[in-house]
N, C-alpha and C positions, 0 to 999 in steps of 0.2 A: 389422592394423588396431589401433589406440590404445584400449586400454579405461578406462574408466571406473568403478572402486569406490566407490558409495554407502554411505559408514557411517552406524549409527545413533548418536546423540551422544551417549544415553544410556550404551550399550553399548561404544560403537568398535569394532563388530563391523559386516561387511560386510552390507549387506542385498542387493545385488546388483551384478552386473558387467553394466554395459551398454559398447554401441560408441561411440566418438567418432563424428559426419562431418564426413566430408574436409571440405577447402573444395572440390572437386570437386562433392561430393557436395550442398554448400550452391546452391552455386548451380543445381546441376539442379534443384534444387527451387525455386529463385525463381523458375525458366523455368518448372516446372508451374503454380507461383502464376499465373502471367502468363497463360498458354495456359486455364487454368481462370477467368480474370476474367473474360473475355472471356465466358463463358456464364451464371457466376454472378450479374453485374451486370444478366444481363438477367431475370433470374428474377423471376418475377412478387413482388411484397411479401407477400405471404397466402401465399404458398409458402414462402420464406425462414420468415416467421415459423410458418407449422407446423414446419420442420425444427428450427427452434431449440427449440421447445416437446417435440419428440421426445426432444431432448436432454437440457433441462432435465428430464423426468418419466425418460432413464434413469440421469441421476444422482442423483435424489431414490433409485429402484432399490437404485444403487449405494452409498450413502451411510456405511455402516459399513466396504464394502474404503476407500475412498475415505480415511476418516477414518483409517483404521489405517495407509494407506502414509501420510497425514501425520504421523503421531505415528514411525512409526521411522525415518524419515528427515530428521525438523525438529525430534520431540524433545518439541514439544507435549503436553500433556495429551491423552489419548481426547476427556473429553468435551468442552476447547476446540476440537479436530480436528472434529468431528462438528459444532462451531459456525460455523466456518469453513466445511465442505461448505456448509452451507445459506446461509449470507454471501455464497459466492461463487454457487450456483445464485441466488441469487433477482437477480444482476445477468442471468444469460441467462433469468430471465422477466420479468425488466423489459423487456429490449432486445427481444424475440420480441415484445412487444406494441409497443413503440417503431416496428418496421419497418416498420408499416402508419401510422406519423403521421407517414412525412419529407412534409412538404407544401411543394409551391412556392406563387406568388403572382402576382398580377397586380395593375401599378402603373399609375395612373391618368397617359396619355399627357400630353404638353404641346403634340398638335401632330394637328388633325382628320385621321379614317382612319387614324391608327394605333395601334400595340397592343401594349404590352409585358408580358412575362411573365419569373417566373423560376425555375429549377426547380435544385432539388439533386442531384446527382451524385457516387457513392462517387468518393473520392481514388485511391484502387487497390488497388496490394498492399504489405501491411504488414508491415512489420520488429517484431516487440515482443521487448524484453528486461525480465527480472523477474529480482527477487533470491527469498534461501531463506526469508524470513519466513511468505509466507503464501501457498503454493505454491501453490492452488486459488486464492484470493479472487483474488489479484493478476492471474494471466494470465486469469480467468474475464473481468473488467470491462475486459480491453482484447478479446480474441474476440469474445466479445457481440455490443460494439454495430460494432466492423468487419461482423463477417458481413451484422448487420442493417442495416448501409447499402449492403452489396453491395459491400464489401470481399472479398479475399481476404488469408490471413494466414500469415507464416513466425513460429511463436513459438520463442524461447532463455530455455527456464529456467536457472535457478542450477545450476549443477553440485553442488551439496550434499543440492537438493533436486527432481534431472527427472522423478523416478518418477509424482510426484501429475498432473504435465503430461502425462505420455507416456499416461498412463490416460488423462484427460480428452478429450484427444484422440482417443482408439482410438472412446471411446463417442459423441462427435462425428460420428466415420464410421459407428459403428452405426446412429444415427440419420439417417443418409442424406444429409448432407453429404458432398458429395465429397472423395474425401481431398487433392484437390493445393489444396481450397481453404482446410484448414486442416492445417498440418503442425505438428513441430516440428525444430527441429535440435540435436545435442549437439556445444556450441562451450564456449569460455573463453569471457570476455566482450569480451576484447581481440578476438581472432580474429570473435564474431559484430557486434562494433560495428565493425571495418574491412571488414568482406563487407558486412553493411546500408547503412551509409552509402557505398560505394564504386559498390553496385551500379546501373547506372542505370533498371533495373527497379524497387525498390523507391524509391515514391514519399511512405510516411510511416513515420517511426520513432517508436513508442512504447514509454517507459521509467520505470521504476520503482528509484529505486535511492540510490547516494550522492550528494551536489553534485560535488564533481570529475568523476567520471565522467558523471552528465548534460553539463557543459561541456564536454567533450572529444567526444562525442557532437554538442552543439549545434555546436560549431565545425568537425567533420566536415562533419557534414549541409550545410552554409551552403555548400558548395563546389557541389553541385546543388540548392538551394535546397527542401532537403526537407522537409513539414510534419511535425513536431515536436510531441509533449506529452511532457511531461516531469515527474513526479512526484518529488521529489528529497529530500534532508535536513529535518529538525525537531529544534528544540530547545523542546519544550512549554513554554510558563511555566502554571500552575496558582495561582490568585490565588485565598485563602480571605478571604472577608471579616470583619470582626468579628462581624456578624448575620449570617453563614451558619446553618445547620442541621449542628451538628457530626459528627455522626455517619453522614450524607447525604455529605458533603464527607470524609470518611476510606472508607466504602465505594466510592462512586466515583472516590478517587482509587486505591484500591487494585486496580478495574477497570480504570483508564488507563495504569496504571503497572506492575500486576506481572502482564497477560495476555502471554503466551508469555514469561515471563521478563523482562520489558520487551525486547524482541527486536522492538519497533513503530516506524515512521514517527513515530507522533505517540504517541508515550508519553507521560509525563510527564516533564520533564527536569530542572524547575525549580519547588519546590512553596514560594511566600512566601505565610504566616499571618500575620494581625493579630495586634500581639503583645498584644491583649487575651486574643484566646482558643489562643496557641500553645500554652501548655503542655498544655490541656486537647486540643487535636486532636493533640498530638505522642505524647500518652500514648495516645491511644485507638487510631492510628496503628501505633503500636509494639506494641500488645497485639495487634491484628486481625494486621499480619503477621507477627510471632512466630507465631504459629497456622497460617497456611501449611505446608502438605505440600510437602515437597519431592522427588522422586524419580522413580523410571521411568514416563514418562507412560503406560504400556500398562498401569499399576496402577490400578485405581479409586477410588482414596482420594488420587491426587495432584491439588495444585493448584499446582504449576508443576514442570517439566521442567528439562532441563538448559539451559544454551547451545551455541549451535551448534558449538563448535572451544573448542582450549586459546587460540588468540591473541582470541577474544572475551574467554575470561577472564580472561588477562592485563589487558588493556584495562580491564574493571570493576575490579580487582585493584589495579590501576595508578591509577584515579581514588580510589578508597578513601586509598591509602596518603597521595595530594597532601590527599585531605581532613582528614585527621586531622594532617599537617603544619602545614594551615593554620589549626588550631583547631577541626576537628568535631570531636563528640562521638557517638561508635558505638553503636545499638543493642545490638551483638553485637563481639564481638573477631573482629579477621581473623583468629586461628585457628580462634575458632568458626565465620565462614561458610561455609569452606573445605570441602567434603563430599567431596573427591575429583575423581577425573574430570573430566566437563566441568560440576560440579554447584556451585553456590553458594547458601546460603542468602540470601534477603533483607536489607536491611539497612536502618534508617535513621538518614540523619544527623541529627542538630541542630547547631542553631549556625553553620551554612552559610551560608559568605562570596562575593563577590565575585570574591575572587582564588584557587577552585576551581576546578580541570579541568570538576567536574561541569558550574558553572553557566556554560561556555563549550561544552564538547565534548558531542556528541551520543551518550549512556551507551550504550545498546543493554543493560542489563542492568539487575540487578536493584537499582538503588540508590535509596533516595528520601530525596534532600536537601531540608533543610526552611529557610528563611530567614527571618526576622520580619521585620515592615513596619510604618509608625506612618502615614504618611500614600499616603495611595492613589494621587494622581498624580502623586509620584514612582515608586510600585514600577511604574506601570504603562509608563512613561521607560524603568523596566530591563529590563521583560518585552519592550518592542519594542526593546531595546540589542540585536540583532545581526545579522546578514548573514538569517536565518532568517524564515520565515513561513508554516509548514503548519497547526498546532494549537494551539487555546491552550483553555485552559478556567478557569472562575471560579465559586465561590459565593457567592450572596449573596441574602435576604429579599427586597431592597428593591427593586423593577422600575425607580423612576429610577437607582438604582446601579445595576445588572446592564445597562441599554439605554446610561449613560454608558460603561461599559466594553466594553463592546458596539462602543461606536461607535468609540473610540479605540486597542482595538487592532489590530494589525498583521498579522492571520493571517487565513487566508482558510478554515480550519474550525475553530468553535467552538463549546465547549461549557457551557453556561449551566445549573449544577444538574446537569451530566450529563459525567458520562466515555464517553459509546460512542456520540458523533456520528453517527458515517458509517453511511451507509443507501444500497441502490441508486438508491430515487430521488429522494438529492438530490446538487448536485454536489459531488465533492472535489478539492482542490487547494491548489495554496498561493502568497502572496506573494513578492517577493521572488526569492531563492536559493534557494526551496524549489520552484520551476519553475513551469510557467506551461500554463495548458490545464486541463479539468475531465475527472475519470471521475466516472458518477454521472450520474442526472435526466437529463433532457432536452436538458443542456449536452453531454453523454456520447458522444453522438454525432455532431456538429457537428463536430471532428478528424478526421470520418472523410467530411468531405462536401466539395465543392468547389458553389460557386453558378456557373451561369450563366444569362447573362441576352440575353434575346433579343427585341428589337425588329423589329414587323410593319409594316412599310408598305402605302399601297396598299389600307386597309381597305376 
């Protein structure tokens, strides 16, 4: 059997050896999915939702192992780990109360004695793929609300990062869910996206991950017309305005941007300042993350970790160097942020242009390019310049600026005065190439329902 060595990224040292499954072995397990919907779809709603609430209070329980397999296998800080546990729990006690409000409806007839109603119905069994960023949140808010629409679910975490899944899971059957209704499998992602969308069992795939590989996925699927959410790429734009709250607008960006190393969907990607107040927020900017800890997240004193692998760091490494080609100007020297390993200190740029890697390619690390701006509705032309549309965020005093930018931009989560949007319940998602479908609120579970509708004659 194929093993699988999970290193910690801080370290490079193994934290454990698990088994691959077969595709053999995958699909015996779609066929429990299947064999197990079949009971679990009929289970009362008040049921369902106490089993998810068992779950939810034993990983409240569990929350410190929980936190710590996140941190040596993602890399994370402890106490970001421990923040994440509870991000991604309070999606399964959002959805544990959600189960008891799928309601159907009844539509006033066109035609005496008759009677139409209509009522929602879980989709089936579910394919979900997640990447390594944020090993609990991510698969937590697709589980959730499947279960609680009486789904069943085959989950494939990241192979970087299955450990925090494969727990999750185990305490999922402690709390009395049955196990073939929520599994996971250890695949590539190749391998679990050709078994999912192949198999004609699995009637919805849910994904979290890059744009290319959502489309390759999407264009799978399309061959048995499978329902589909897809949560995909971001290139944040972050717009400071001249009347922002300078130091509101550097703390928060510093939340949006250097939480798990910028290693986020929607980090910050793209930071343009009024060039009234640039230099003052570039300075205050530069001072706050100069002061950043950098180092072993299992340390109590760090405030950011490594990245995930040396080809991430190549990658920030690589954006760096086109930016100083192109005329940025470096917080720090690429020797200075260089810490070894898979370690980088932060860095920001000034003076960032256009014709930057950063301000096109989605960083995934820890870089914060800053751009000056004189007139607003053009920068806000550039912030909707690209294929992208998950995050955007903006500050500004003024509530008719802040609701005009509001209106016009292009991203379907945003942040106004605030870097840490996303909450279980409201929805997330994005425009565009950034995919399409909501996790989150009451939108959340809608991907996991199908309507039918049924007309009474004969009244």
């Amino acid at each position: 059997m194929k093993e699988l060595k999970v290193y910690n990224p801080a370290t490079n040292e193994v934290v454990k050896t698990i088994q691959y499954t077969s595709e053999e072995e995958a699909n015996q397990q779609i066929n429990k999915a299947q064999v197990a919907f079949e009971s679990w779809r009929e289970r009362d709603a008040h049921d369902r939702s106490a089993l998810l609430l068992k779950w939810y209070q034993l990983i409240e329980e569990h929350k410190e192992e929980l936190a710590e397999l996140i941190t040596l296998e993602n890399g994370k800080p402890y106490k970001e780990a421990l923040g994440e546990v509870a991000y991604a729990n309070s999606y399964i006690q959002w959805y544990q109360e959600e189960a008891k409000r799928i309601y159907g409806k009844t539509i006033p007839a066109n035609q005496k004695g008759k009677k139409i109603i209509t009522d929602p119905f879980p989709v089936g069994i579910v394919g979900a793929i997640t990447p390594w960023n944020f090993p609990a949140a991510m698969i937590a808010r697709k589980m959730a609300p499947a279960l609680a629409a009486g789904c069943t679910i085959v989950c494939k975490p990241a192979l970087e990062t299955p450990l925090t899944t494969i727990r999750m899971v185990e305490l999922a059957h402690e709390a009395g869910i049955p196990e073939d209704a929520i599994q996971y499998v250890v695949l590539s992602g190749r391998d679990a996206g050709r078994i999912f969308t192949e198999s004609p069992i699995i009637q919805k795939i849910t994904f979290t991950g890059s744009t290319p590989v959502g489309k390759q996925l999407i264009k799978s699927s399309a061959d048995s017309v499978k329902n589909v959410t897809m949560e995909l790429g971001g290139l944040a734009p972050v717009i400071v305005h001249k009347d922002a709250d300078i130091e509101l607008a550097v703390n928060q960006t510093i939340a949006t941007k250097f939480r798990n190393s910028g290693q986020t969907c929607i980090s910050a990607n793209r930071i343009f300042v009024h060039k009234d107040i640039e230099q003052d927020y570039t300075a205050l900017l530069t001072e706050k993350v100069n002061a950043l800890n950098v180092g072993n997240g299992i340390e109590k004193d760090t405030d950011m970790g490594p990245l995930i692998n040396q080809q991430a760091v190549e990658k920030v490494i690589d954006q760096i160097e086109d930016a100083v080609e192109h005329g940025g100007e470096l917080s720090l020297s690429i020797e200075q942020l260089k810490l070894g390993g898979n370690f980088l200190k932060p860095v920001v740029i000034r003076h960032a242009n256009l014709e930057m890697k950063v301000m096109h390619e989605e960083t995934f690390g820890p870089i914060a390019a800053v751009m000056t701006y004189d007139d607003l509705d053009e920068i806000l032309k550039v912030a909707n310049d690209t294929e992208y549309g998950l995050a955007a965020y903006f500050f500004t005093n003024d509530y008719r600026t802040g609701f005009d930018i509001y209106k016009k931009l292009d991203y379907g989560v945003i942040g106004w005065n605030d870097g840490a949007p996303s909450a279980a319940h409201a929805p997330f998602g994005g425009y565009k190439e950034s995919g399409y479908g909501r996790e989150g609120g009451i939108e959340g579970i809608e991907p996991y329902l199908e309507t039918k509708y049924l007309s009474i004659g004969n009244m």
